[in-house]
N, C-alpha and C positions, 0 to 999 in steps of 0.2 A: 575744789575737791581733787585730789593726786589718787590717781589712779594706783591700782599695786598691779595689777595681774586681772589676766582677760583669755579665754578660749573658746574658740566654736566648738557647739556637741552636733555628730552628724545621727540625727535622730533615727534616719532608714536602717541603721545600723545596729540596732537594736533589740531588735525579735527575736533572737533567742534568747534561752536564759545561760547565764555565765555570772563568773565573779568577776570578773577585769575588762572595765571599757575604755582600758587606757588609747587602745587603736581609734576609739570615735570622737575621740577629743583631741584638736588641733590650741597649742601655744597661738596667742596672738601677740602682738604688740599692742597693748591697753592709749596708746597713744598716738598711733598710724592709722590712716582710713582701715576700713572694714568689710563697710559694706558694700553691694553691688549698686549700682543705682538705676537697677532695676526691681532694688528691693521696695517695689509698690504697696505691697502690704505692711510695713512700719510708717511708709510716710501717709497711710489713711487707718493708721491705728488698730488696721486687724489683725491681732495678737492678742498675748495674755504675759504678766509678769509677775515677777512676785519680788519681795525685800526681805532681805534678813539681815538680822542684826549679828554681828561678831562681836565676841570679848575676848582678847586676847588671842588670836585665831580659834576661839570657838565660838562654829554656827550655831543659833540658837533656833530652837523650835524647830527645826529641820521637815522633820516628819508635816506636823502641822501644814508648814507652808508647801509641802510637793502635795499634799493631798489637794489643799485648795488650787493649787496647780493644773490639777487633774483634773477640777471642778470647774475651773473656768475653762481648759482646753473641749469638756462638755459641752459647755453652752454655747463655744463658738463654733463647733463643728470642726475642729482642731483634731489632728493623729493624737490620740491618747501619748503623751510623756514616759518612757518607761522611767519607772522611778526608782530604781535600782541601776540607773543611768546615771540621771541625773543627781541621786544623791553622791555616787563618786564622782561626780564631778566636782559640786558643793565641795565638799570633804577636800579637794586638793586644790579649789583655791583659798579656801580657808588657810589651808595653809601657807598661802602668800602674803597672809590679810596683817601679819605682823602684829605687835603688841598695841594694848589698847583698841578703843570702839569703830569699827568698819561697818561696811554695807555690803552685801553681794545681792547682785541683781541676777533674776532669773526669766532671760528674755526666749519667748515663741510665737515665733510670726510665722504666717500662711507662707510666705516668703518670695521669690521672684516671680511675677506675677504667670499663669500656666506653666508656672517650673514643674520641677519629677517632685521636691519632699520640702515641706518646710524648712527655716531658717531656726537656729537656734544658738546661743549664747550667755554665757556667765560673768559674769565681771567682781573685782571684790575692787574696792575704793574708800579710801582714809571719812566716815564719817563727820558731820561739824560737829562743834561743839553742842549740846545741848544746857548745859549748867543750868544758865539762867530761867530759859522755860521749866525745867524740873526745878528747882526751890523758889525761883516770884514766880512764878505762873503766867496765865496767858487770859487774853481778854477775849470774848468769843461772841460773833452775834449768830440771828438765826436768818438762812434762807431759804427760800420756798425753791424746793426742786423740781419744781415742774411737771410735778408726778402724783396722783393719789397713793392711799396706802396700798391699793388691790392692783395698779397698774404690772407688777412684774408679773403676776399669775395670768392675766388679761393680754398681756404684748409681751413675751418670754422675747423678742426678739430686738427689746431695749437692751437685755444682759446686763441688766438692774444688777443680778448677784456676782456678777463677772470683774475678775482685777483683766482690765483692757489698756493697750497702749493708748485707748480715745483720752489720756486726761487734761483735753484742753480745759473742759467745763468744769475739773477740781483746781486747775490751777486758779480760774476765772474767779471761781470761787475765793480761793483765798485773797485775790489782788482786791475783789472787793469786800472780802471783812476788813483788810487794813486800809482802803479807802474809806471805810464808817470809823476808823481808829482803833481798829482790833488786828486780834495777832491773827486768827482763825474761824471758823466758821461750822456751825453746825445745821446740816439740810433737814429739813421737814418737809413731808408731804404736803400736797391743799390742801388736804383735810384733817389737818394739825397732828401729824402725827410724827414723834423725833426719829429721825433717820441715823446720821452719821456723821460725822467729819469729814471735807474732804479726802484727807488722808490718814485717818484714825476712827477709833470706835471712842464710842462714851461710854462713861461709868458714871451712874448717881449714887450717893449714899443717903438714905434715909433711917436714921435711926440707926440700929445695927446691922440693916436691909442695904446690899448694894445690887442697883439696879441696873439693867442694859437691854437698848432692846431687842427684840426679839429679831432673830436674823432668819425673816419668813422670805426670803428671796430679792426682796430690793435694795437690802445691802449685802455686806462682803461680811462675812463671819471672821471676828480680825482671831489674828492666830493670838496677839500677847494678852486682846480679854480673856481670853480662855485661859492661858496661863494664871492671869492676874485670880480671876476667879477661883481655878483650882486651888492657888498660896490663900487667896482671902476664906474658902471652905478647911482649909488648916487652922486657920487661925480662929477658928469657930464661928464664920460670920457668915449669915444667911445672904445667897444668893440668888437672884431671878432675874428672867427674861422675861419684858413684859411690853405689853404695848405704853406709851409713854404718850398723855397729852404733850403738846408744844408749851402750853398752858402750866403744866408741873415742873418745869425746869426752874425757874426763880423761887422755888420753895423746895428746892432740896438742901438738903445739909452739907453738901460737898458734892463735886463733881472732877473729873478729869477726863483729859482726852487720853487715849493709850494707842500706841505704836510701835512697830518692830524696832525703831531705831531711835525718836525722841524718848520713848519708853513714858512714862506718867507724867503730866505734862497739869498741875492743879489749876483751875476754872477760877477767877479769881471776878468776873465780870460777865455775866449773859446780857446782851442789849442793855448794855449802862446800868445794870443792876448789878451791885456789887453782890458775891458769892463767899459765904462761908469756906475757910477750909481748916485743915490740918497738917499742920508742915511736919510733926515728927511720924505721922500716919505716911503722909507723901513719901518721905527718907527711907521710910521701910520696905513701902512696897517698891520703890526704886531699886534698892539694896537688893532685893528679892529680884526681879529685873534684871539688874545686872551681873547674877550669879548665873555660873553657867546651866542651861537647862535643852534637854532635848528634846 
């Protein structure tokens, strides 16, 4: 991954309102150390991040993802983000992100451990390739996340709904769906209920019904289903949030995983059971995906 462009935001700086926080953003070199290392709080994952996707240096879903932002800076007892901060910030490394699909990361850690303010940073970085998973698709098994369905309401201090720097156990996640021979993975409760992707939401289609589930707090409310959603309620197709047996996933009519940056990614295999799809349905909503949106 080639980095483009990287700066700290110094978040203390922020309190009032203004239009220009060009003074609380610091140039980095995207390729030179950074950090302190006594930054304590990234190396035990207390923090929140977020991904967005660029096309062409434009950020996509902006708004979307500083709310969820906001959302997880909530649940972890994080200084609220000003987000009229942070979105100029976005905004000017966008503009370093250069032509064609980037990423900018939106990193907030508690920061050196009994420091004065949290730590905070943006970075924009050359995107891979996705092709292949967006037109042949992806093979995807199911894993029990070690959580019932009620667990986040019950222990709010899992931060079930929180995007956190902890992602050792999505990355573990994914190493073992491709140890069972899959690209991915999608989590269920014990008590069979579908959660999430690692790092993506789902979409089922049933009939002219696309489904997702319901984002009651134990997962991450992804910013591009809601896009996808809103484009699929254009195109006159009934949408719901629902609760989803584990059970109903091999008798849907299609499926994908959606993300900021893979973007539609079609289900082509759940646990060795091959999955229905639509590859000029796929193309479209990709196409839609990759148009710019805010």
């Amino acid at each position: 991954m080639a980095w483009h462009y990287a700066l700290t935001i110094d978040p203390a700086a922020s309190d009032d309102d203004r239009d220009d926080f060009a003074d609380t953003f610091t140039e980095i070199d995207p390729a030179a150390p950074a950090l302190n290392v006594g930054e304590l709080s990234t190396q035990r994952g207390d923090g929140i991040f977020e991904s967005i996707g660029v096309i062409d240096s434009h950020a996509q879903e902006v708004v979307p993802h500083l709310e969820r932002l906001a959302h997880s800076a909530r649940l972890c007892d994080l200084p609220a983000p000003h987000l009229p901060q942070w979105r100029q910030a976005v905004d000017l490394v966008a503009a370093h992100a250069g032509p064609g699909e980037s990423v900018i990361k939106l990193i907030l850690s508690r920061g050196v451990e009994h420091g004065p303010a949290p730590t905070a940073w943006v970075t924009a970085a050359a995107a891979a390739d996705f092709t292949v998973p967006r037109t042949r698709g992806i093979r995807v098994v199911t894993l029990d996340r070690g959580f019932d369905s009620g667990a986040a309401a019950r222990a709010p201090w899992l931060l079930l709904g929180a995007k956190t720097l902890s992602y050792a156990v999505n990355m573990a996640a994914i190493r073992e769906a491709k140890r069972r021979g899959a690209d991915d993975a999608i989590f269920v409760s014990t008590d069979g209920i579908v959660l999430e992707a690692p790092t993506a939401s789902l979409i089922l289609r049933r009939g002219d019904a696309f489904l997702t589930p319901a984002p009651t707090g134990s997962i991450l409310h992804g910013t591009t289903q809601l896009s996808a959603f809103e484009w699929l309620a254009s195109q006159g197709h009934r949408t719901e949030y629902a609760s989803i047996p584990a059970s109903d996933l091999a008798t849907a009519d299609a499926a994908w995983l959606v993300s900021s940056v893979r973007l539609a990614a079609p289900i082509t295999a759940i646990d060795g059971v091959p999955l229905g799809g639509d590859a000029e349905f796929t193309a479209a909503l990709n196409a839609y995906l990759l148009s710019p949106r805010d």
